[in-house]
Z-matrix of the N, CA and C atoms (Angstrom, degrees):
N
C 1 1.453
C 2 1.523 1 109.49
N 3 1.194 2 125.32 1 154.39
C 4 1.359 3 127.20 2 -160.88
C 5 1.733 4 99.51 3 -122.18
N 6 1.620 5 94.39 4 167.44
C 7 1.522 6 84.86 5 -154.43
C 8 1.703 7 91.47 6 -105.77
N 9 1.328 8 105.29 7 170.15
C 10 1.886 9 97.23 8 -175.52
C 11 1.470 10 89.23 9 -91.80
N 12 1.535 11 131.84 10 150.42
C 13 1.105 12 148.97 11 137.00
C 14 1.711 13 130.36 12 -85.40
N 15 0.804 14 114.47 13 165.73
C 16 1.877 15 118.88 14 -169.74
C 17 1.802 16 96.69 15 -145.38
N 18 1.706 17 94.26 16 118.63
C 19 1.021 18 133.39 17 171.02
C 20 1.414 19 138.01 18 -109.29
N 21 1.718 20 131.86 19 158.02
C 22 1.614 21 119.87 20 -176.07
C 23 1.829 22 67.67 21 -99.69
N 24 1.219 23 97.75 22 175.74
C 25 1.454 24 125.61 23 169.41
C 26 1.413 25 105.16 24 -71.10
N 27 1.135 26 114.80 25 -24.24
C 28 1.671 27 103.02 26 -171.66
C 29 1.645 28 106.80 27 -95.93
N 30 1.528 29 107.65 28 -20.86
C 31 1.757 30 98.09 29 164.46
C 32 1.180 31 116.11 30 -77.77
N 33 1.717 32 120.28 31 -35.65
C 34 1.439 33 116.24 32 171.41
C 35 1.623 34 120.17 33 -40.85
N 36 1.240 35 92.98 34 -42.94
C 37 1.746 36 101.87 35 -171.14
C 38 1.308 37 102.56 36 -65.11
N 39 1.570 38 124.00 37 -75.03
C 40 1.387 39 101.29 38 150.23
C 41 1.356 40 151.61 39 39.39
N 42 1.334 41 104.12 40 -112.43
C 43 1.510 42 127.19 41 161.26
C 44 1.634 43 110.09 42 -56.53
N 45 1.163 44 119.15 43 -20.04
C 46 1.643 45 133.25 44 -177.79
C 47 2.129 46 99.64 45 -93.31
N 48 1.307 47 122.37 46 -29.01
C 49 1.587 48 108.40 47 158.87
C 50 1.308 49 103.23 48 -90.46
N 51 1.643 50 128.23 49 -48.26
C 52 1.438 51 86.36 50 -168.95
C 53 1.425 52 132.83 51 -77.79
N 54 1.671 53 118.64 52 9.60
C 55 1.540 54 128.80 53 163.74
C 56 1.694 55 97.65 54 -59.96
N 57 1.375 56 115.63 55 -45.77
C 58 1.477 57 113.20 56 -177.90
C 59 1.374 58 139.08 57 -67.51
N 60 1.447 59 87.23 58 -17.82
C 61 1.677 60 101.72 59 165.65
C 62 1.045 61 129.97 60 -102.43
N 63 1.560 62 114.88 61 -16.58
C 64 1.401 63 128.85 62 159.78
C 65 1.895 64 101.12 63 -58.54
N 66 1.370 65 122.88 64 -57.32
C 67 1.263 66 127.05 65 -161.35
C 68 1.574 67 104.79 66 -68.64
N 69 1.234 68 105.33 67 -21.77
C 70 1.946 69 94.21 68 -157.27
C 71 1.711 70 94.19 69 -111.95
N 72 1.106 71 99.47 70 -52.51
C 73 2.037 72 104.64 71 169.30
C 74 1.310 73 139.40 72 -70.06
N 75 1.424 74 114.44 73 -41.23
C 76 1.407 75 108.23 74 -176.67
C 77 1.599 76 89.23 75 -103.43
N 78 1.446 77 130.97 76 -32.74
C 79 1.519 78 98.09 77 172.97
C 80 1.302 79 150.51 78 -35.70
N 81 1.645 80 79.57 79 -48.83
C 82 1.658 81 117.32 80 165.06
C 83 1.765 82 111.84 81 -39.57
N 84 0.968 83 95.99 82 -77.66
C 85 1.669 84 116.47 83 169.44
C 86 1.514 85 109.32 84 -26.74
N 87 1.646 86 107.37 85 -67.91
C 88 1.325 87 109.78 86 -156.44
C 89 2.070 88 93.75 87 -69.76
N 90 1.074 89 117.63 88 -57.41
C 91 1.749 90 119.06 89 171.30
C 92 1.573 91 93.28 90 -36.12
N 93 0.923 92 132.14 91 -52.51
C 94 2.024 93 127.74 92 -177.57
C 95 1.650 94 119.84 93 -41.72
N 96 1.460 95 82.21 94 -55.40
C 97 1.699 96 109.75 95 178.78
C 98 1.714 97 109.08 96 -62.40
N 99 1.399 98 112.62 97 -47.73
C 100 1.560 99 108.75 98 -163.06
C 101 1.695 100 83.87 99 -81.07
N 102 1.030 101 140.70 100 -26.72
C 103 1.402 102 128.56 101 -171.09
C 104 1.847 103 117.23 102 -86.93
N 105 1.134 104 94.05 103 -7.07
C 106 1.700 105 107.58 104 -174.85
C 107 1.529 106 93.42 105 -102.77
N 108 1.377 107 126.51 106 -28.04
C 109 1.541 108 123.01 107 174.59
C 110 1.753 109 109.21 108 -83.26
N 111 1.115 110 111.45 109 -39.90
C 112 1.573 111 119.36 110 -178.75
C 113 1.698 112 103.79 111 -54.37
N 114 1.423 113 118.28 112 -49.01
C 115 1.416 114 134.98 113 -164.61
C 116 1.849 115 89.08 114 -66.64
N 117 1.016 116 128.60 115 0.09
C 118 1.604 117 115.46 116 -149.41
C 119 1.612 118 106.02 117 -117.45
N 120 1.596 119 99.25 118 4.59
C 121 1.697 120 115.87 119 -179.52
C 122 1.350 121 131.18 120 116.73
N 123 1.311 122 117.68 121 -141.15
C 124 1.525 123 113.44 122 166.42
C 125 1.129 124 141.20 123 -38.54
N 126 1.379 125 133.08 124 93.41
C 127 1.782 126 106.36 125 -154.76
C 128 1.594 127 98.27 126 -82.63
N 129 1.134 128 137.98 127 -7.95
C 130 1.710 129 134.76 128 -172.77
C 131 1.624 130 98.98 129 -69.89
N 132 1.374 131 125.18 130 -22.49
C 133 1.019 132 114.94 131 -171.93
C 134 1.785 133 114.58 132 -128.99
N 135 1.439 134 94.39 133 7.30
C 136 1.516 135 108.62 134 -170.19
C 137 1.587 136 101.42 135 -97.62
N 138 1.829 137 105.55 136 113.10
C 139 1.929 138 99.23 137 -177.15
C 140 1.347 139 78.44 138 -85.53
N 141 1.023 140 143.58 139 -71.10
C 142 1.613 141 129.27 140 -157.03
C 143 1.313 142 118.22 141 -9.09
N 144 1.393 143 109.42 142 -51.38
C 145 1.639 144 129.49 143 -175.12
C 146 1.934 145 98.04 144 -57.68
N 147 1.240 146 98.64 145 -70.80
C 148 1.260 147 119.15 146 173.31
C 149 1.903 148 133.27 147 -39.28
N 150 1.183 149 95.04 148 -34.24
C 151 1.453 150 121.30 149 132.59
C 152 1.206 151 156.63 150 -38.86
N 153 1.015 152 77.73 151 -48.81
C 154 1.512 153 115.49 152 -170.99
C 155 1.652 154 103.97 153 -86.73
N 156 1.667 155 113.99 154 -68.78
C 157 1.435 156 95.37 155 151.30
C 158 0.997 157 157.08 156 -91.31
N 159 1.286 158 128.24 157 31.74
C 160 1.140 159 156.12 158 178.83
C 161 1.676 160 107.40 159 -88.07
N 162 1.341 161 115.74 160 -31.49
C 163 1.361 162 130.38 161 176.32
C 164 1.829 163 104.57 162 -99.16
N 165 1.154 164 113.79 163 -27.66
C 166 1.221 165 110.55 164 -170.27
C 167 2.428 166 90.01 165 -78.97
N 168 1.241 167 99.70 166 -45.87
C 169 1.888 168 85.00 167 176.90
C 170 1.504 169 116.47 168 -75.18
N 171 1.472 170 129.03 169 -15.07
C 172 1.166 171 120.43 170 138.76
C 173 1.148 172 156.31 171 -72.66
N 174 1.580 173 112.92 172 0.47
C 175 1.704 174 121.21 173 138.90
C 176 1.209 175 127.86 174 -67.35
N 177 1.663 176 116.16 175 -31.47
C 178 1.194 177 152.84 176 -177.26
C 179 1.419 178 97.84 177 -46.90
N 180 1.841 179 111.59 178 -72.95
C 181 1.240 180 118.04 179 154.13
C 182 1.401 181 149.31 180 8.93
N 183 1.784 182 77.44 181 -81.60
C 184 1.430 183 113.06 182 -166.62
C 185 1.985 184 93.56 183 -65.54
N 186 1.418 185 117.21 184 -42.05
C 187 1.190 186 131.34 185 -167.13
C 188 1.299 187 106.30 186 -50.24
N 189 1.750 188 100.56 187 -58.59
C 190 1.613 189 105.02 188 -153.77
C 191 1.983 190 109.36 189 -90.80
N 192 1.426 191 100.39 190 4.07
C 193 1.693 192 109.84 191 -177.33
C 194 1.900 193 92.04 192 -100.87
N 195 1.338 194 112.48 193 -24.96
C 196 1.592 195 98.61 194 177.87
C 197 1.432 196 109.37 195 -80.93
N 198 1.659 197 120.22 196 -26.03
C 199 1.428 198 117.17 197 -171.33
C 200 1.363 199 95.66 198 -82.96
N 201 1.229 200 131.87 199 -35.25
C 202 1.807 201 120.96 200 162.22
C 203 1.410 202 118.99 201 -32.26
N 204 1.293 203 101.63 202 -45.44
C 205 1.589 204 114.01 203 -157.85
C 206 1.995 205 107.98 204 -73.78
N 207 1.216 206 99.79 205 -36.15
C 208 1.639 207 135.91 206 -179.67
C 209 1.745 208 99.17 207 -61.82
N 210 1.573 209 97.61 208 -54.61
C 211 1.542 210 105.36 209 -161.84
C 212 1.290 211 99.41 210 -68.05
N 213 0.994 212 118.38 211 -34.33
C 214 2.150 213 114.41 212 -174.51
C 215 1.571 214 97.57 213 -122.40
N 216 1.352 215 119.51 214 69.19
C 217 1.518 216 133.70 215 -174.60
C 218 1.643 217 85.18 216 -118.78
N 219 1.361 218 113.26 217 147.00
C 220 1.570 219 126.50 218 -177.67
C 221 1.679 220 94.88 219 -130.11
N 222 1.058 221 105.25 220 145.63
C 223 1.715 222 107.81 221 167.17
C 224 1.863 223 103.61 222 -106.41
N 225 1.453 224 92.75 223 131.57
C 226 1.526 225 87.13 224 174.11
C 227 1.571 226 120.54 225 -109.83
N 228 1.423 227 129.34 226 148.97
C 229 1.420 228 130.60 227 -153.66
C 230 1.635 229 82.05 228 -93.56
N 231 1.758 230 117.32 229 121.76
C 232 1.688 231 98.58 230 177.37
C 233 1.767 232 90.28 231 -83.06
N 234 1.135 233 130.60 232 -6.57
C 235 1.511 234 121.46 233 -176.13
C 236 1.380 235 119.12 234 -59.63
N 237 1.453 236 100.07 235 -15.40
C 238 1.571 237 109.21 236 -142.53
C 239 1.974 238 98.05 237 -122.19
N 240 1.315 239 103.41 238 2.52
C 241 1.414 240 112.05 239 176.15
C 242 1.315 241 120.02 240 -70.31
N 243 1.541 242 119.89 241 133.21
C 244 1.488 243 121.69 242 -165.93
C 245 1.938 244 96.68 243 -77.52
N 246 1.285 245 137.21 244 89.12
C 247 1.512 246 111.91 245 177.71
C 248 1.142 247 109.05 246 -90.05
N 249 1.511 248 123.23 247 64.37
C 250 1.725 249 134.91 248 153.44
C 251 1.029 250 102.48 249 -105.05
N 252 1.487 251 134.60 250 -11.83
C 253 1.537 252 129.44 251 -175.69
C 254 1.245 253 99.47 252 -164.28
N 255 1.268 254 113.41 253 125.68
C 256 1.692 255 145.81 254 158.61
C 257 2.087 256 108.05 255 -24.82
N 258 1.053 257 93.75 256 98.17
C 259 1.729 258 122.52 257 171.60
C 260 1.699 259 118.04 258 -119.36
N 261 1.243 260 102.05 259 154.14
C 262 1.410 261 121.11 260 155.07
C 263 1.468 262 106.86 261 -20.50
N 264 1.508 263 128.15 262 117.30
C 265 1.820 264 127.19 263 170.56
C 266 1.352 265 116.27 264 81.64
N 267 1.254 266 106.88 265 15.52
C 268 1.621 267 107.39 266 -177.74
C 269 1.707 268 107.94 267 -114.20
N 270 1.003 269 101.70 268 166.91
C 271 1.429 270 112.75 269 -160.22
C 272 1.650 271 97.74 270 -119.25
N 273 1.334 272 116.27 271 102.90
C 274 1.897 273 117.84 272 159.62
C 275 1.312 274 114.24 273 -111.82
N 276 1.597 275 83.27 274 140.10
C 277 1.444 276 102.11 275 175.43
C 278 1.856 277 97.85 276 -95.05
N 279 1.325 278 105.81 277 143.87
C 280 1.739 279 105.99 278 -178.55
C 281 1.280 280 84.11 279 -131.61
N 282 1.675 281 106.30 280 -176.52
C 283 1.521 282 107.00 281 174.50
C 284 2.149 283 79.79 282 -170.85
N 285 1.402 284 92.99 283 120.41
C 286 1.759 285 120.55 284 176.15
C 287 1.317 286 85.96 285 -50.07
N 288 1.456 287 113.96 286 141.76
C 289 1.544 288 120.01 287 177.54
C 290 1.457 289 107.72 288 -90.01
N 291 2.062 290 112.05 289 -28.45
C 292 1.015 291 108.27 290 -167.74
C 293 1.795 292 121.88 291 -75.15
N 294 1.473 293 109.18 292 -36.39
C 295 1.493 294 116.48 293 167.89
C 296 1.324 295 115.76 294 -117.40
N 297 1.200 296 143.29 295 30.99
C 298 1.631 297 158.20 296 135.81
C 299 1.594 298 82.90 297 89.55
N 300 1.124 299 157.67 298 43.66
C 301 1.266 300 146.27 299 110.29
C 302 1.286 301 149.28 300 -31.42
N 303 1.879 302 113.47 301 110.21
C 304 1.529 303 92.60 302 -153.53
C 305 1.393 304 79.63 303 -117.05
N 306 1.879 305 104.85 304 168.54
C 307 0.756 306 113.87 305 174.23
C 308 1.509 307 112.78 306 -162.00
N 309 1.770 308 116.34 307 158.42
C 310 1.692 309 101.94 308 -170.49
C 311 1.097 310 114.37 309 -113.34
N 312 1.073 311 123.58 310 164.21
C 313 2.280 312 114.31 311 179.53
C 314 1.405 313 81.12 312 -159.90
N 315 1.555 314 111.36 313 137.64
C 316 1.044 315 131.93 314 115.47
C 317 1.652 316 144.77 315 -71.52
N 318 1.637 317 109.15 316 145.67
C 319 1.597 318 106.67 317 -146.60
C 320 1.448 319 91.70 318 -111.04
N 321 1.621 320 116.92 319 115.32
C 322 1.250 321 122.65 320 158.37
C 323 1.166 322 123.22 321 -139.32
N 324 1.166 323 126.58 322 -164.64
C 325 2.063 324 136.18 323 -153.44
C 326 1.542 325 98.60 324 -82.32
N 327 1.141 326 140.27 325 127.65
C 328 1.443 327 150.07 326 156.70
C 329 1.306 328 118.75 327 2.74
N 330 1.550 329 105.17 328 -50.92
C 331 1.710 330 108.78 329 175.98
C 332 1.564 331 121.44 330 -77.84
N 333 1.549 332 108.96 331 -1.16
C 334 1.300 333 114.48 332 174.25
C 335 1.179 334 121.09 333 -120.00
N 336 1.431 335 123.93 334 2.80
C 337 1.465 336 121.54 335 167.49
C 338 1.696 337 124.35 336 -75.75
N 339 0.961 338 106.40 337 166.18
C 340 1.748 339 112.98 338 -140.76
C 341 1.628 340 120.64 339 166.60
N 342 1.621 341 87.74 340 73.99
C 343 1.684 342 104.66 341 -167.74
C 344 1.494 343 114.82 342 -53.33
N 345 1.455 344 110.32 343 -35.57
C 346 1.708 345 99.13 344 173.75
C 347 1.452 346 112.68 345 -64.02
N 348 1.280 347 129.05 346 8.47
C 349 0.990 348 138.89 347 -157.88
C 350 1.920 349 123.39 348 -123.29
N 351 1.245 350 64.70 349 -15.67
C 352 1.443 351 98.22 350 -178.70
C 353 1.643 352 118.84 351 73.50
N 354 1.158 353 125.78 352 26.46
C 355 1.401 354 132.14 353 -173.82
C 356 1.811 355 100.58 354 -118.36
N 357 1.638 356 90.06 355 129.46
C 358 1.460 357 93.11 356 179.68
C 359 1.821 358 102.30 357 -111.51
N 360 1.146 359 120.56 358 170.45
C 361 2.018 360 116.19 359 -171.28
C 362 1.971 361 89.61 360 -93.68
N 363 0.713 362 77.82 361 137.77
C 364 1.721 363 101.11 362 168.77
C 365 1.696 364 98.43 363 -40.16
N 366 1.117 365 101.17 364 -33.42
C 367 2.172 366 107.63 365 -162.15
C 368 1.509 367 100.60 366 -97.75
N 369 1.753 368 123.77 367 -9.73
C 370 1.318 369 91.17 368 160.30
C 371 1.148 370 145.97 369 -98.87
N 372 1.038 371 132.62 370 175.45
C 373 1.651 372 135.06 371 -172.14
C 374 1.442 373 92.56 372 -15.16
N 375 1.275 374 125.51 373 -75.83
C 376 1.720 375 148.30 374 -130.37
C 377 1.794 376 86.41 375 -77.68
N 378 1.639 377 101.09 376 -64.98
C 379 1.699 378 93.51 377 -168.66
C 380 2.033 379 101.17 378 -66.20
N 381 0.676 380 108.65 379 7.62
C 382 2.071 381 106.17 380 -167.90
C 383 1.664 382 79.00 381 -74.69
N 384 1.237 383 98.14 382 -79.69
C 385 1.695 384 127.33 383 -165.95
C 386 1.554 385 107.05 384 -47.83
N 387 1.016 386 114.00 385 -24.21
C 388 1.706 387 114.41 386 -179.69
C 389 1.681 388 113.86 387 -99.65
N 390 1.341 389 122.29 388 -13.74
C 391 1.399 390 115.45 389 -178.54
C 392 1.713 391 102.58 390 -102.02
N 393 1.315 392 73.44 391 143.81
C 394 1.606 393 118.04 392 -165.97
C 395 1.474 394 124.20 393 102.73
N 396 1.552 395 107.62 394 -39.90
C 397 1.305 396 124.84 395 -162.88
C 398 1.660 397 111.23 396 -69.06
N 399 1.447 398 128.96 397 147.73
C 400 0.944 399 167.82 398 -176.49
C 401 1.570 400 125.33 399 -77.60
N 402 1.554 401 117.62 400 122.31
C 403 1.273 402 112.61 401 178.98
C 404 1.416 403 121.85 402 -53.46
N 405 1.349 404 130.67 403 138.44
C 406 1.150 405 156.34 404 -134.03
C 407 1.477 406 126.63 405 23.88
N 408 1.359 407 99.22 406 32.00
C 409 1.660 408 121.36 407 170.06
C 410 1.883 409 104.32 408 -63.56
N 411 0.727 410 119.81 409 113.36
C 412 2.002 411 117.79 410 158.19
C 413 1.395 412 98.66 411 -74.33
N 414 1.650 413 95.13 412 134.85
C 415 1.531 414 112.65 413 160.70
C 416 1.261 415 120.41 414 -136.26
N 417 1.116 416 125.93 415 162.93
C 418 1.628 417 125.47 416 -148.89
C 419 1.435 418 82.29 417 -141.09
N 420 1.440 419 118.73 418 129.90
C 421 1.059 420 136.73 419 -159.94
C 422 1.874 421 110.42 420 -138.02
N 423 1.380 422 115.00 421 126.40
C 424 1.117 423 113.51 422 -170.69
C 425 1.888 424 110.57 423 -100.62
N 426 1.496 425 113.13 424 77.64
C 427 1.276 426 124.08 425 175.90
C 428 1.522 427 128.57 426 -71.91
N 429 1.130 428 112.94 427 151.33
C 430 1.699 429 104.79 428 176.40
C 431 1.673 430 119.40 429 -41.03
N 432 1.539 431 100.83 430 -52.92
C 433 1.350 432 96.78 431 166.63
C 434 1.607 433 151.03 432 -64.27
N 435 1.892 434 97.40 433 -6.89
C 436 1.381 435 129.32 434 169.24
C 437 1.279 436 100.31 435 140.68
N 438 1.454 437 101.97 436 -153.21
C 439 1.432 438 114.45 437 -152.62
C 440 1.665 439 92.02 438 -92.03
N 441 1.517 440 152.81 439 130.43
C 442 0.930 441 166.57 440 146.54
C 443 1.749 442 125.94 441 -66.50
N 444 1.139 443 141.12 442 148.31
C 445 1.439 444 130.10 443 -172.41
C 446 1.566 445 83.72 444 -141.42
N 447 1.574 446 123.91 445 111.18
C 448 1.600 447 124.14 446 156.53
C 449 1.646 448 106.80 447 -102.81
N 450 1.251 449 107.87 448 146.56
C 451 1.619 450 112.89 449 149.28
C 452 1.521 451 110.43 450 -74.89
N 453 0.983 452 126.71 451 171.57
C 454 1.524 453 166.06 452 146.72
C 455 1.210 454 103.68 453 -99.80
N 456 2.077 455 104.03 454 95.96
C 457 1.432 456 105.44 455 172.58
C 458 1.505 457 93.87 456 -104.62
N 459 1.357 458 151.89 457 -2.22
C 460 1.380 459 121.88 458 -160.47
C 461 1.969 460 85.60 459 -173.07
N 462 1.460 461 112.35 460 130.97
C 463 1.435 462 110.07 461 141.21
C 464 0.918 463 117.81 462 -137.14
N 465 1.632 464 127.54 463 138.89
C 466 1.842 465 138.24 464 -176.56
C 467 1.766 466 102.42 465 -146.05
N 468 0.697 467 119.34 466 -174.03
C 469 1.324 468 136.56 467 -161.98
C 470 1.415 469 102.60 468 -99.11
């Protein structure tokens, strides 16, 4: 069973061309490729061929795990976001209690997180421990490097 995700309309859309370019372009391509290797002789001994589909069921993949993702895609109203407490699309500022380090993340769906970016997934450690919770809430956070304690100095959109 697949899990629901929460989206702006403009990542949905998104994830909604590049399903379309995966389907209409690189399919294309990869059917090109296995047919330009097939034409090339023996396939028992031809990796090209072999190659060839081996990449052609890993677009395949790639295809049918993005239309999952699409099929239980939620659009979220940012108008309609509670910012008294840390949700899906919101932006916190925390600050480590132990060496006064602050820092900001925005909270979105798995397929859109992107730490240089500053977006952490709702499912990791950091976003688990931070949703629901409340500015100047402490949270104690169980990181690779150990257990962590941030405040919640700020959430806005």
């Amino acid at each position: 069973m697949s899990q629901i995700s929460y989206y702006t309309e403009e990542s949905l859309k998104k994830l909604k061309d590049d399903l379309q370019f995966l389907k209409t372009v690189e399919r294309k391509n990869c059917t090109n490729a296995v047919a330009e290797a097939r034409d090339k002789g023996d396939l028992s001994e031809n990796a090209e061929y072999d190659a060839a589909r081996e990449a052609q069921a890993l677009l395949e993949i790639k295809i049918s795990k993005l239309e999952d993702v699409i099929a239980n895609a939620r659009i979220i109203d940012e108008s309609k976001i509670d910012l008294s407490k840390v949700s899906i699309l919101t932006t916190v500022s925390i600050k480590n209690i132990k060496n006064n380090m602050a820092m900001k993340y925005t909270l979105v769906a798995e397929s859109e997180a992107d730490l240089k970016a500053g977006k952490i997934s709702v499912d990791s450690p950091i976003g688990k421990a931070l949703l629901g919770r409340k500015k100047g809430d402490k949270v104690d956070v169980n990181v690779p490097a150990g257990m962590v304690t941030f405040e919640i100095t700020n959430i806005a959109l």
